[in-house]
C-alpha positions in Angstrom: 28.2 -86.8 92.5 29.9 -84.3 90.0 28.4 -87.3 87.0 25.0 -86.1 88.5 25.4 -82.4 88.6 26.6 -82.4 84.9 23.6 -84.3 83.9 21.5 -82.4 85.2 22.8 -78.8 84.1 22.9 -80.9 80.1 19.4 -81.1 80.9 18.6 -77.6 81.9 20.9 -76.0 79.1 19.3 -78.5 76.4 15.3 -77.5 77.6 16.5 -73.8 77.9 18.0 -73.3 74.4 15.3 -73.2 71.6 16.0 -72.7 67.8 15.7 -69.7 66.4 14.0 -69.5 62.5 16.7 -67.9 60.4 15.9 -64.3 59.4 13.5 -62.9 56.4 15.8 -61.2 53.5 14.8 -57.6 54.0 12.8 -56.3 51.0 15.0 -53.9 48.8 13.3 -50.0 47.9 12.5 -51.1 44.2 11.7 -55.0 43.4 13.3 -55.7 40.4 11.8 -54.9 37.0 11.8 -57.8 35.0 13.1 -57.8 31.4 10.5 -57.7 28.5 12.4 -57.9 24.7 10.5 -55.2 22.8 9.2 -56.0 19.3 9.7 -53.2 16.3 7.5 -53.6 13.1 9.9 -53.6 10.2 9.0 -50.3 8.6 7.3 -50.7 4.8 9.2 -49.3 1.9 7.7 -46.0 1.2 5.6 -45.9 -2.0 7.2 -43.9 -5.4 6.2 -43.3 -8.4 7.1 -45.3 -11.1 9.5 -44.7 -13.4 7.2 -45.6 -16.7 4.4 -43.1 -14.8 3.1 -40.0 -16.5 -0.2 -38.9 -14.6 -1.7 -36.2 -16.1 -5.4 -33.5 -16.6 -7.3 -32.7 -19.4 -9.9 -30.4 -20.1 -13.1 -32.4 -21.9 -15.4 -29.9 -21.7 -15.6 -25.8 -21.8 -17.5 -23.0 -23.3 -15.7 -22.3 -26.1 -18.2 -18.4 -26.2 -20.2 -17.4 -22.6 -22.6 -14.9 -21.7 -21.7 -12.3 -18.7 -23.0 -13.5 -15.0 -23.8 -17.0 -16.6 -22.4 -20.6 -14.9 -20.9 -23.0 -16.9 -19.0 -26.4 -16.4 -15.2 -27.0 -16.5 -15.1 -30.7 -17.0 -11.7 -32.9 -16.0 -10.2 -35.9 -16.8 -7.3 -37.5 -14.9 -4.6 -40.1 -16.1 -4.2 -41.6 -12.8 -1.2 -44.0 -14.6 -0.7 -45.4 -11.0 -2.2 -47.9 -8.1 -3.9 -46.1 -5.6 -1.5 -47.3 -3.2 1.1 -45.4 -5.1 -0.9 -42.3 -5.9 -4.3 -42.1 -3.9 -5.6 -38.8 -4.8 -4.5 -35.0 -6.8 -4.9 -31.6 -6.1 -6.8 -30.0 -8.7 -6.9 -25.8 -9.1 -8.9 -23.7 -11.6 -6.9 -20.3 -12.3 -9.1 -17.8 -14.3 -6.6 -15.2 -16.5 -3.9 -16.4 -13.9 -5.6 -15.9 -10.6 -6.7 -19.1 -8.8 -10.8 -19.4 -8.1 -11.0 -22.6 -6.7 -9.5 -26.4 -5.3 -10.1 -29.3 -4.6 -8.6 -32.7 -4.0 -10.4 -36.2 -5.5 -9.6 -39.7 -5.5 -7.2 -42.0 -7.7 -9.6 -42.9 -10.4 -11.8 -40.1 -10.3 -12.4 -37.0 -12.8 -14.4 -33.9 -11.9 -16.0 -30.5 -13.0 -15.5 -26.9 -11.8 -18.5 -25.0 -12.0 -16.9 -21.1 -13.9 -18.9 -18.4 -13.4 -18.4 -15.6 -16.4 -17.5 -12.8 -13.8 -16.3 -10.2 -16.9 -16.9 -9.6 -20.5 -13.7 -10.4 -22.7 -11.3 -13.3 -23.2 -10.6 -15.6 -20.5 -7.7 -18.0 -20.1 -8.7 -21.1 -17.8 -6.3 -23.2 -16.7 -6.4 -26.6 -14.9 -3.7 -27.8 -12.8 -3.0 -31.1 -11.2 -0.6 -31.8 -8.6 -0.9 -36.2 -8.0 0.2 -37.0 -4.4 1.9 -39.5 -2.7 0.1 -41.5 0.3 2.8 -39.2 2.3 0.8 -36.7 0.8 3.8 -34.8 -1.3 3.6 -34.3 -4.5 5.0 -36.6 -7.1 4.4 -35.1 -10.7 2.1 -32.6 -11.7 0.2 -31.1 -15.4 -1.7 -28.9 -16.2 -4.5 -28.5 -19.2 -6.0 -25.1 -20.2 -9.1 -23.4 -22.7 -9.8 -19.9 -24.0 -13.5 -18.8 -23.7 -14.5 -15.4 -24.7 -17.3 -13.9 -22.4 -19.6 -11.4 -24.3 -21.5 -8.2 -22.6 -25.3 -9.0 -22.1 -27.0 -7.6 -25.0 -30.2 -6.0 -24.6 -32.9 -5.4 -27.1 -36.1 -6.7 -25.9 -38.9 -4.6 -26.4 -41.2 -6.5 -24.2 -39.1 -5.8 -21.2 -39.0 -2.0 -21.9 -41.0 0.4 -19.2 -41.5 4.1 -19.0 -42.3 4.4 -15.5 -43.4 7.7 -13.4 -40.9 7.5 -10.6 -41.1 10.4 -8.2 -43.1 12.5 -10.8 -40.4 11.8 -13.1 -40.3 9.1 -16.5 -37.7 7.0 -17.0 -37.0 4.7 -20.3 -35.9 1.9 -18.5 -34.5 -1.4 -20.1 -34.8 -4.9 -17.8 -31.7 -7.0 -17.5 -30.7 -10.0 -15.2 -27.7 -11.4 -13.8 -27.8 -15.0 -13.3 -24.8 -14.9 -10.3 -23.5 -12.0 -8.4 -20.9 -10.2 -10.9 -18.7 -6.6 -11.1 -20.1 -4.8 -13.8 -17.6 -2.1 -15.0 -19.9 -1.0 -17.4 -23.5 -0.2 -18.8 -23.4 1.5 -22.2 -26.3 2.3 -24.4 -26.4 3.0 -28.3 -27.1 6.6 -28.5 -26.5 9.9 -30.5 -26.7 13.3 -29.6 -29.0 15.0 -32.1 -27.8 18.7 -31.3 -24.8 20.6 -30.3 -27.0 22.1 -27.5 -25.3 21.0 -24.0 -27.4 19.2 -21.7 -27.1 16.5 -19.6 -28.6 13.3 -19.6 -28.7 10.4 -16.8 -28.4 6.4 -16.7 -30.1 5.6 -13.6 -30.1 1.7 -12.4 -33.0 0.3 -10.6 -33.7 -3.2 -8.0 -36.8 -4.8 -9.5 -39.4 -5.1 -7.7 -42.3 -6.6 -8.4 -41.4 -6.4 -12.6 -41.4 -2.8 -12.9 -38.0 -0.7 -11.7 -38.0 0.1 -7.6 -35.6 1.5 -5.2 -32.8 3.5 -7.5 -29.5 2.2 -6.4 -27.3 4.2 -7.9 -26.8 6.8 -11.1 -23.9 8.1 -13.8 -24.6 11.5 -15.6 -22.5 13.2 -18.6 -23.0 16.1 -20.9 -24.6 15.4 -24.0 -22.2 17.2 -25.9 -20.2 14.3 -25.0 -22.4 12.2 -26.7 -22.0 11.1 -30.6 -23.2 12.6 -33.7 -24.2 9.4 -34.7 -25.6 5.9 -33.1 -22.6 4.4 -31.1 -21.8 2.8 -28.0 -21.3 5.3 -25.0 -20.1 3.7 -21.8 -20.9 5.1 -18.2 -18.5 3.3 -16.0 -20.6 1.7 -12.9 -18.0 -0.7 -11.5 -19.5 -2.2 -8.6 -20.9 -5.7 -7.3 -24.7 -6.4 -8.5 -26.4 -8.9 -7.0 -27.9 -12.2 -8.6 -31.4 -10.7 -10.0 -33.5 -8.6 -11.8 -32.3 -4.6 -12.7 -33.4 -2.1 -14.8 -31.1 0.3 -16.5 -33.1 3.6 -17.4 -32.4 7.2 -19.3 -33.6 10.3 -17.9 -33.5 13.7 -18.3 -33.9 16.0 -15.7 -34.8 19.6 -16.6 -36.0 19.2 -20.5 -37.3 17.6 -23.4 -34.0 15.4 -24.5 -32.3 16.0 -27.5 -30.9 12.3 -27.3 -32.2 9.1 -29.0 -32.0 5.6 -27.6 -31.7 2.8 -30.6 -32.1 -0.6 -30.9 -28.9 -1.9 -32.4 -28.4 -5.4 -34.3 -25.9 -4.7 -36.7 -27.3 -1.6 -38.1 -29.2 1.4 -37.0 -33.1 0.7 -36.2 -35.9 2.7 -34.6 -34.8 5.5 -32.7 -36.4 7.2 -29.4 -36.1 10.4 -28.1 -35.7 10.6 -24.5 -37.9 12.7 -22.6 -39.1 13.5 -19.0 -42.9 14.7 -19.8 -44.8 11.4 -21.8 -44.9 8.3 -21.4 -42.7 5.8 -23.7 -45.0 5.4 -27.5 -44.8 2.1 -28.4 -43.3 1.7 -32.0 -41.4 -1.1 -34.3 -38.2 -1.2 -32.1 -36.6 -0.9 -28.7 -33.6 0.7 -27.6 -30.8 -1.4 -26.8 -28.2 -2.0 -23.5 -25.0 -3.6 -22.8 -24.2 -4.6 -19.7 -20.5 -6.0 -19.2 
């Protein structure tokens, strides 16, 4: 009897008990990253100029004598004396009398040209300077070239473009003149002489052109004629301002009566004189007078 009863709770305990599946690994906050080896380039040397290199500018062409207000070229050449790879390009700066106008960077290999405008009568130092660069862009040598150019006043004595012209019921001897680019003009001067002692005063008036003849009156100097010389010379009345590129016209007048000042044409030595005047019209004769604009 007790055989029996133990068999039969072995059976109910063994149909009772199932297996349990063993538990999932709980899942941590942050899976684990998983290891990549990183890869550096090996850096390049950086490039430098050799030893044996001597890159340098040189002026080829520049006016040697220019007219005031006029353009010219400033032509460059460039001893690279390096790859590109070592020296890809070079600053280049034009300085006029030591003041710096313009700049510009080119290419290994390459020359170039500055256009100079001749912004003031007298002499002119240009200077070139070259600065080659690294492909770092810092500068590894540098030269410089330069040219003297002397810049002359324009010269005026063209009859054809004289005019006297009834401007508010008033003549004026007026001589044309043009500046080819925009330009400080310090002065206007004309070849005159006073023929008396008598004081009087006489005025340079400068015009816009408009439409050939002298217009709109943009601005005037006056001085006493007893300031004037004795004999033909150069008198100066001191303008300096900004003209525009263009046509002007530079004129005489006198306000109150007959002058007793002549104009000249001047080329070296005295030539037909004209005596300026505010009641007829300019008479036509062999000769003009003569400006100088500068």
């Amino acid at each position: 009897m007790r055989i029996v009863f133990a068999l039969i709770a072995a059976a109910l305990l063994f149909g009772c008990i199932t297996p349990q599946p063993s538990p999932s690994p709980t899942p941590s906050g942050t899976p684990a990253a998983s290891v990549i080896p990183s890869v550096f380039p090996t850096p390049s040397a950086a490039a430098t100029l050799p030893a044996s290199a001597n890159p340098s500018v040189a002026i080829t062409a520049a006016p040697s004598d220019a007219e005031f207000s006029k353009a010219y070229d400033v032509s460059v050449s460039l001893l690279f004396d390096a790859a590109a790879q070592v020296l890809p390009s070079a600053k280049l700066r034009l300085y006029d009398n030591g003041a710096l106008l313009k700049e510009k960077e080119v290419p290994n290999g390459a020359n170039s040209t500055f256009s100079w405008v001749a912004a003031a009568s007298g002499a002119h130092s240009l200077r070139v300077s070259a600065e080659f660069l690294l492909a770092d862009g810092t500068a590894a040598a540098s030269s410089e070239a330069g040219a003297n150019v002397s810049v002359g006043a324009i010269e005026l004595s063209d009859y054809s473009n004289h005019s006297s012209v009834l401007l508010s019921e008033q003549y004026v001897n007026a001589q044309r003149f043009v500046l080819y680019n925009p330009a400080f003009v310090e002065n206007v001067s004309v070849f005159v002489k006073a023929l008396e002692e008598n004081s009087s005063y006489v005025w340079l008036r400068a015009y816009a052109e408009e439409a050939g003849k002298p217009g709109a009156l943009l601005f005037e100097r006056f001085v006493n004629t007893t300031e004037l010389p004795r004999v033909f010379g150069w008198y100066a009345f001191n303008v300096s301002r900004t003209l525009e590129k263009g046509g002007f016209w530079a004129g005489m007048y006198v306000r109150d009566s007959a002058a007793n000042v002549s104009w000249a044409m001047y080329n070296g030595t005295e030539q037909s004189a004209f005596t300026i005047s505010n009641v007829q019209e300019w008479v036509a004769i062999n000769g003009t007078f003569f400006v100088r604009v500068s």
